[in-house]
Residue, then its C-alpha position, 0 to 999 in steps of 0.5 A: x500500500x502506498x503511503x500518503x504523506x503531508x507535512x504540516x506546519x504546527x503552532x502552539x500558540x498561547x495559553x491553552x493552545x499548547x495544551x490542546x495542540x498536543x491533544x491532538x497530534x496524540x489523536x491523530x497519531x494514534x488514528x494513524x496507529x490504526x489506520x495506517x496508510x499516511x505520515x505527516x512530518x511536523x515542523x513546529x513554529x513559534x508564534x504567539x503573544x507569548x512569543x512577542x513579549x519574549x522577541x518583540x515578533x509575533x512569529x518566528x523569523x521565516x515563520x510564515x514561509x515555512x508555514x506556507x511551504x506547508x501542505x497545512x497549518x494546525x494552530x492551537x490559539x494565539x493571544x493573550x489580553x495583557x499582551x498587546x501591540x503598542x495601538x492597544x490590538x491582541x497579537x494576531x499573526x493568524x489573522x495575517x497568514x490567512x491574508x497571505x496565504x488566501x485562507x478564505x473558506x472558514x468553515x465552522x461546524x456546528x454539531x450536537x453531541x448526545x449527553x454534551x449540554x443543550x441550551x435549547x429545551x426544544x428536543x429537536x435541537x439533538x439533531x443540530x448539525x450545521x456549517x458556519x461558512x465565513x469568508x475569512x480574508x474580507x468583509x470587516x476584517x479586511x481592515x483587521x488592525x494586523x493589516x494596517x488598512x484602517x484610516x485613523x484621522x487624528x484622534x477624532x475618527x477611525x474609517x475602515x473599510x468593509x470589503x466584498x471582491x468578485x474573485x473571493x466571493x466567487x470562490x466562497x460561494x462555490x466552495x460552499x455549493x461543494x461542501x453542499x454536494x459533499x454533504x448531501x452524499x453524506x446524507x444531510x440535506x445539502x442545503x445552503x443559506x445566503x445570510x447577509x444584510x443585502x436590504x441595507x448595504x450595497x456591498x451584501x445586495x453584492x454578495x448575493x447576487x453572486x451567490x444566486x449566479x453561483x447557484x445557477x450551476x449546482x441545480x441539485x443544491x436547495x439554496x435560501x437567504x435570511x438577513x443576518x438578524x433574522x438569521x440569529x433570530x432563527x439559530x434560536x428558533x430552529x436550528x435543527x432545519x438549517x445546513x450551511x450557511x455562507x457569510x461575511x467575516x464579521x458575520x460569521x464571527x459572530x455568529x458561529x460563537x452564537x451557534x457553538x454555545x446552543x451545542x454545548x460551548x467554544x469547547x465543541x466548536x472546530x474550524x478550518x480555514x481553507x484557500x486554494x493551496x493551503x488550510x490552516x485549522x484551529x480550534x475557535x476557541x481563544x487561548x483561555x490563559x486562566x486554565x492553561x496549564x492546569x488540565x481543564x481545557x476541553x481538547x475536543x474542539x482541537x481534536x475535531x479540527x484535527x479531524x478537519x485537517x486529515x479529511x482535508x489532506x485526503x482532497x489535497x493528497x488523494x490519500x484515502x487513508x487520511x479522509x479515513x482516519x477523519x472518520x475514525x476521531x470523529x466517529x471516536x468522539x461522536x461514541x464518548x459522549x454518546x456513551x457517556x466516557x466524554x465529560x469534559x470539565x467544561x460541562x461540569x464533568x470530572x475530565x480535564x484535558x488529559x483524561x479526555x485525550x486519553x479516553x478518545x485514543x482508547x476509543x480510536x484503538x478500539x475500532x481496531x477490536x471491533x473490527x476483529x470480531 
């Protein structure tokens, strides 16, 4: 058998990030164990608010080279409050490599697990399963203090701009009609929602008329709009009825932290970042420094962004073998908390970091007894 092979480039980052990074790469490496079939090669880059008190930089030197020479980037988190840019911002290097590198699709999953905490007493919400995708190069944050583009006028006024271009909307939207075929082959509805505000703002009636002539090339794909008002109103009301839904930067921000907690909280919410040539994954949530260290971090959001990542090496590569060992975490995780091994501090539960990350590695080991019988 051939063996599929990726290198990825790996950020700590800060606080937690450390933590569940490591949780992760022990995820991922024993889903390898079993499934056997890919290598990846990891080369390590420091980068982080931490880094910057200690360098005066937020990454490394040559960092971002190597992290674009990547196949893909898995970030921990990066930030910390108390460390800051002289103009008062966090130190936010990720959001420029997702500038450099084109990293426009953002894709946040939003899943309901059995036995993780539901915000909603309606019992359709068990069956919660959605995609945030947020254009994640443009819209407000084009003008992202890392970019340097706002127009500061004395201490009187800040102007940025809120960009929508042809070329990355063209790609967003057929990157979700896509995800939508994907879907649907999996058997959800393959459905796709165009959230904007295109009542109001010239640059969203922009946005959606060109995801109604995207539309025109996927006929088999069910589309809908909402105003992005309506659309949290509606993430309240009856979340269960939607399944992609494409939006702005800021929009989807805002929303898909919104649409994490009706599924227990930023510790189930998973994220990729995705271009043309490279992806990075992260988990969405920040670097929570008040728990770093002590084993209280929820993992699970990083370990499903690992799982993002290997089905993502498995489009770029054509190596099965990853898109298999995708399915193996996830399937690991959908399984402890269905069984009620997975009780992550964050939900009250007795497991901290290190007992969860234990437990899904046994859960991945034990699809290979299975197997045998």
């Amino acid at each position: 058998m051939t063996t599929a092979k990726a290198q990825v480039a790996v950020i700590e980052g800060d606080g937690i990030g450390i933590d569940v990074t490591r949780a992760t790469l022990a995820v991922v490496e024993a889903a390898r164990g079993i499934v056997g079939g890919f290598d990846l090669d990891l080369v390590p880059i420091s980068a982080g608010a931490s880094y910057y008190a200690e360098t005066g930089a937020d990454i490394q030197p040559g960092g971002e080279e190597a992290a674009g020479e990547a196949d893909a980037i898995f970030l921990g988190a990066i930030g910390l409050p108390h460390i800051r840019w002289p103009d008062g911002t966090e130190i936010s290097p990720h959001l420029r490599l997702r500038d450099r590198f084109g990293l426009y699709a953002g894709v946040r999953p939003v899943k309901a697990y059995a036995n993780a905490p539901k915000r909603l007493a309606d019992p359709r919400a068990a069956g919660i399963d959605l995609v945030i995708l947020r254009e994640s190069t443009e819209g407000l944050f084009y003008s992202a203090a890392v970019h340097k583009r706002a127009e500061v006028v004395g201490d009187s006024a800040v102007f940025e701009t809120l960009r929508i271009s042809r070329d990355v909307t063209e790609r967003l939207h057929r990157f979700g009609f896509r995800l939508a075929e994907k879907r649907k082959r999996r058997g959800s509805p393959g459905r796709i929602t165009c959230v904007d505000k295109a009542n109001v703002f010239t640059s969203m009636a922009f946005f959606r008329k060109i995801f109604d002539e995207v539309a025109a090339e996927f006929a088999d794909i069910e589309t809908g709009y909402n105003y992005v008002d309506a659309q949290a109103l509606e993430l309240i009301r009856r979340p269960w009825e939607f399944d992609i839904l494409v939006m702005e930067n800021m929009f989807g921000d805002i929303l898909s932290d919104l649409a994490a907690a009706l599924v227990g909280g930023m510790g189930m919410a998973s994220c990729g970042e995705i271009g043309d040539e490279l992806g990075l994954f992260q988990p969405a949530h920040g670097s929570a420094p008040d728990i770093a260290g002590q084993d209280k971090a929820n993992p699970c959001a990083a370990i499903l962004s690992g799982a993002l990542m290997l089905d993502y090496l498995a489009d770029r590569t054509g190596g099965e073998a990853f898109a298999t060992g995708a399915l193996l975490i996830e399937e690991a995780v959908a399984r402890g908390f269905e069984e009620n091994r997975l009780r992550p501090m964050e939900f009250g539960g007795d497991m901290g970091t290190e007992a969860v990350t234990r437990t899904i590695v046994d859960l991945v080991g034990e699809r290979e007894t299975r197997a045998r019988f």
